[in-house]
Residue, then its C-alpha position, 0 to 999 in steps of 0.5 A: x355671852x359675858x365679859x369674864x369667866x371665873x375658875x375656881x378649882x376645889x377639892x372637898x372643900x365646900x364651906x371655903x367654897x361657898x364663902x367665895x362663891x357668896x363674895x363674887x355674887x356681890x361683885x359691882x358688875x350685872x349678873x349678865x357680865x361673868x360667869x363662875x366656874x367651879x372644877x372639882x377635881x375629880x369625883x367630889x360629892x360633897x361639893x357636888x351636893x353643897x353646889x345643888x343647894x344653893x337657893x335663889x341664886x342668880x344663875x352665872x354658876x357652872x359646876x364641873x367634875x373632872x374625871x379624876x383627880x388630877x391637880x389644881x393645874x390640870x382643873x384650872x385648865x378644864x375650866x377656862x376651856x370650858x369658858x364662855x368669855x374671851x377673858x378668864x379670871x382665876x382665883x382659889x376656893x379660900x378667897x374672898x374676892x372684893x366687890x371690884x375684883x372683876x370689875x378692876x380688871x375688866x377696866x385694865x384690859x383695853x380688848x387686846x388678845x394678849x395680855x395678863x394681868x395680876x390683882x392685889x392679894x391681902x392675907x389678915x395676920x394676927x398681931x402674932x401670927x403662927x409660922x404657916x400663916x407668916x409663909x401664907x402671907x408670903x401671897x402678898x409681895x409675890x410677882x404672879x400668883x394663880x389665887x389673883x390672875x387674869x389672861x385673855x383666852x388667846x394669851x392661854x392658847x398661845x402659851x398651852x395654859x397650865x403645865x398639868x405635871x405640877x399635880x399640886x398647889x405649888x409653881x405651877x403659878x410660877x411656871x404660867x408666869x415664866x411661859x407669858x414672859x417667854x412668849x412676851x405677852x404684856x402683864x400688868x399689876x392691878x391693884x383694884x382687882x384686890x382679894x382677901x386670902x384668909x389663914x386656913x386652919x392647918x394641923x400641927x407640922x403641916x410645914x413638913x407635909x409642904x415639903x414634898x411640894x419642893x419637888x416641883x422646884x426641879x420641873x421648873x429649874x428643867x424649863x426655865x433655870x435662868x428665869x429660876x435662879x433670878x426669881x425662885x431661888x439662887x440656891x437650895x438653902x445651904x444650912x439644910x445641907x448642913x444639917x443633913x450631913x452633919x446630922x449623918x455624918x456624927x450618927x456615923x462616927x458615933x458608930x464607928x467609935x470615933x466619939x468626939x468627932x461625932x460629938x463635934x459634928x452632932x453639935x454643929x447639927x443641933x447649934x444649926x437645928x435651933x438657929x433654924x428654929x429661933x429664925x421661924x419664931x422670931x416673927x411668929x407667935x410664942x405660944x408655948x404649942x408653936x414654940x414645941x412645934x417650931x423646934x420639932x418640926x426644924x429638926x425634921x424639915x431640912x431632912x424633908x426638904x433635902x430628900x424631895x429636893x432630890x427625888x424631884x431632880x431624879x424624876x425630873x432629869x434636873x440637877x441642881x443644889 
């Protein structure tokens, strides 16, 4: 049986996948130590067939398929049930984890049935990096992230593991974070148990895809608005509210004929559009594309944001702004 089960949950990604699977087969541990886990989520058959590919590889890899797709929460949850160790470590299939990753925990957990513990996340920037990679390296100061974690089996009964509602990559990290403090399960950082998260490339004004992921906040606001407001977010960011009503409200009396006031509130919305803009470039790249992108996709994200914000607080029954 071995020490430590690896899940990996992935979706139509093989070449990321292959890279992380290439890392953990030079882990500094005997093959007969862990186990890797790979769950797609749902019927995958590229990954399926890049998996059955893979030659003269030391036999600690198991494939599983989920049914349907279902979100990474609800695959990281088939994998460690599926797990033969009574420690799981998770990581994502676009890391690279370094030789000590599973080793440094191995040395931190002392065989006691509940604890967790979460590793050192390194994102590589560029000298002028773009706005998605600046948010991406956000991995690196956060408190508990599902791309560098690791809990005995007992700690993930105890709490009920991932909450499968969070359908995507976003607070269901934070939410298994808020449960193993709520049920005062020790959690302790390593800093040997390092791995790379590099930028993945990503199309032009993803950063209005992501909104939709702010949904979610809601969820986690209805469980844990304490633990929320002290270590998510106070408040939703007033400048988008701004926006968003000043932007109306000018297209409104611009209508209705009152045109200085529309003029005058039309203004407030675009003085508050490029400062939002200029905030974003003024640690990012100023290639003439990413500046085009900022200002395009400043003027669109606060209307994003303010519309999922509100959808997820009506889905969920969670108001708060």
């Amino acid at each position: 049986m071995p020490c430590i089960s690896v899940v990996i949950p992935t979706y139509r990604r093989p070449d990321l996948l292959l890279k992380c699977i290439g890392a953990l087969g030079n882990q500094d541990l005997p093959f007969s130590d862990f186990e890797v886990i790979v769950v797609s989520d749902g019927p995958d058959e590229a990954t399926a067939t890049a998996i059955a590919n893979l030659a003269n590889q030391p036999n600690i890899l198991r494939y599983l398929a989920m049914p349907k797709k279902g979100g990474p929460a609800a695959a990281r949850n088939y994998g460690w049930q599926h797990a033969q160790a009574p420690f799981i470590a998770f990581t994502d299939d676009d890391t690279i984890p370094s030789p000590t990753w599973l080793s440094g925990y191995l040395r931190a957990w002392k065989g006691e049935p509940l604890a967790a513990f979460t590793g050192r996340v390194v994102v590589p920037l560029p000298p002028h990096p773009t706005d998605f990679a600046q948010n991406t390296a956000g991995l690196e100061t956060a408190d508990f992230v599902t791309a560098n974690c690791a809990c005995t089996r007992a700690a993930l009964e105890k709490v009920g593991g991932f909450d499968e509602r969070f359908a995507m990559a976003w607070r269901e990290d934070s939410d298994l974070h808020f449960k193993l403090l709520q049920a005062g399960i020790p959690l302790r950082k390593v800093d040997e148990a390092m791995i790379v998260h590099p930028v993945r490339q990503a199309p032009w004004g993803v950063s209005i895809k992501e909104q939709k992921k702010t949904l979610f906040n809601a969820l986690l606001y209805k469980k844990y608005p304490e633990l929320y407001q002290q270590q998510i977010q106070a408040k939703p960011p007033a400048s988008y509210y701004v926006m968003f009503l000043s932007f109306f409200i000018g297209i409104i009396c611009l209508l209705a004929g009152h045109t200085i006031l529309a003029l005058i509130t039309l203004a407030v919305w675009l003085m508050f559009t490029l400062q939002f803009a200029l905030k974003r470039l003024s640690h990012t790249s100023h290639d003439a594309t990413h500046i085009y992108e900022m200002l395009c996709t400043s003027a669109i994200i606060p209307f994003a944001s303010v519309y999922w914000h509100f959808y997820g607080c009506w889905k969920y029954k969670a108001w708060f702004w």
